[in-house]
Steps between C-alpha positions, in 0.01 A plus 500: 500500500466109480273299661654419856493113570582355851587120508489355839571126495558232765589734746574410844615747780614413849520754807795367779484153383103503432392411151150722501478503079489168372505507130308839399415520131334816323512697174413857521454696160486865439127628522387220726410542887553179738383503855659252738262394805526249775508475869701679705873369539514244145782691315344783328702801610798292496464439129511882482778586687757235351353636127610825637823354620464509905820431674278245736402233244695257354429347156593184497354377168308610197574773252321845480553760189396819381481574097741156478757655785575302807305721771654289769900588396403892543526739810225641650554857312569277189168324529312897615659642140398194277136617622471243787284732765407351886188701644594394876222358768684686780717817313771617738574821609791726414570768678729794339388382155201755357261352284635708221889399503395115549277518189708728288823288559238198446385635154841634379614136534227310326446701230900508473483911439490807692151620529493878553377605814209656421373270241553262786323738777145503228531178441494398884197742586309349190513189697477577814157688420406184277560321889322746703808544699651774740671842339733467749655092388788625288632693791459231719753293634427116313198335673626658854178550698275386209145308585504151350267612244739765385831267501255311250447802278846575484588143402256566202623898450854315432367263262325753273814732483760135458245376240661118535423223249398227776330698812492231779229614794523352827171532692484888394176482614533425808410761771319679302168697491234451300591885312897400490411196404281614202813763436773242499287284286387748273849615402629136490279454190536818360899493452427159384242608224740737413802318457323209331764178378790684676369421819400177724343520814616185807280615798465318792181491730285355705160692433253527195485861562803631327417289218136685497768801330753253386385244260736232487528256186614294715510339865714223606450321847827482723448243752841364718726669253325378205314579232201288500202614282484806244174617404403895383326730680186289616730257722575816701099566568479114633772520637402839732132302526574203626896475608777265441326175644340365159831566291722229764215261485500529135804458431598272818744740656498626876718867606792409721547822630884318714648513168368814399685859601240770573543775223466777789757353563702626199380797521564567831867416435494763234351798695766392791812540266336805370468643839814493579643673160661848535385788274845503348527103435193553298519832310813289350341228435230688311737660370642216326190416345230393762191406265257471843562501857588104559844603338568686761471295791763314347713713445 
């Protein structure tokens, strides 16, 4: 498999009239890890969600591709099966949907070929044992009744058994314990080791802790839908030592959080759609080639 390369260029993104991206520029290779930080509410989750193709966000301007194809012209199942994955902040629940027909349908889609089921069946308890997670999840009803920390699991059980070219992580660490967070880290970098150049990393966080398991080669600084500064993996230390504050007065800059949506926001909107999905509404859509649970919601 080639090297996947994501080209993200000028890209600007409105919500109901609202430009919150204002010219977003970033090239993410195949074995490389970025982090995106910033305060809360400057753009960062809404850069995921319109990569991933959110009905919600409006690109206005700027071009985004994937191996030389226009990302932005493709569907949201398009964009899953090209290897574009979305680990969600807030993953919604589905009930009537097991565990097992979401990610079966999920996997028989990406990889484009009927995996047999019990191939399928060792290679889900491989990895939910590499997670530490419940016997009982593939019987389970999709992230019905699941703790936050589990709905964060799952997000990263799906990505090990979608294996996607660009993973994109939106504040997977959030709500999580020191143990799940060591877990979720832990495996982050170990599919990544493993999959070497056909795989690039885009998480987005607010804390040096996940990075303590998840060394990033890079970490850019989003600050009113910008990026301002890119630095590697020591900005994120000063940054979780001594804030935001020296960054604006370096570089001049003050956060207007009026022109800024919050990205719980986004989320939010997500897990609200989701909500209100019927089982059968999404068994068909995963059936039609869901790569990860956003799909779904849009379905």
């Amino acid at each position: 498999m080639a090297k996947p390369v994501l080209d993200i260029k000028n890209l600007k993104v409105e919500v109901e009239g609202k430009e919150i991206l204002h010219g977003i520029n970033l090239h993410i290779e195949g074995g490389e890890i970025h982090a995106i930080m910033g305060p809360n509410g400057t753009g960062k989750s809404t850069l995921a969600s319109a990569l991933m193709g959110h009905p919600r966000y409006t690109i206005t301007a700027g071009t985004v591709t994937l191996d030389g194809a226009d990302l932005l012209s493709m569907s949201v199942d398009e964009r899953a099966r090209a290897g574009i994955f979305l680990g969600m902040q807030y993953p919604a629940e589905v009930p009537g949907v097991t565990n097992t027909d979401f990610l079966r349908s999920a996997v028989n889609a990406k990889r484009n070929c009927t995996v047999g089921f019990m191939d399928f069946r060792k290679e889900l308890i491989t990895a939910l044992n590499e997670l530490e997670m419940r016997k009982d999840l593939p019987d389970r009803y999709l992230n019905e009744g699941f703790s936050g920390g589990e709905k964060k699991r799952n997000e990263i059980l799906q990505m090990k058994l979608l294996r996607p070219s660009i993973a994109i992580l939106d504040e997977i660490d959030s709500g999580l314990d020191i143990d799940a967070l060591r877990i979720v880290g832990q495996n982050i970098t170990d599919m990544f080791k493993k999959r070497g150049e056909e795989m690039a990393v885009l998480m987005i966080t607010h804390y040096q802790r996940l990075l303590d398991y998840v060394h990033p080669d890079f970490v850019h600084v989003i600050i009113d839908g910008k990026i301002v500064h890119t630095g590697d993996a020591a900005l994120a230390l000063r940054l979780e030592a001594e804030g935001y504050d020296w960054l604006k007065q370096e570089l001049g800059i003050e956060i207007n959080a009026d022109e800024a949506q919050d990205a719980s926001g986004a989320g939010q909107v997500a897990t609200d759609v989701g909500g209100g999905s019927s089982a059968s509404t999404a068994s068909s859509a995963s059936a039609a080639g869901v790569a990860n649970d956003l799909d779904a919601l849009f379905k």
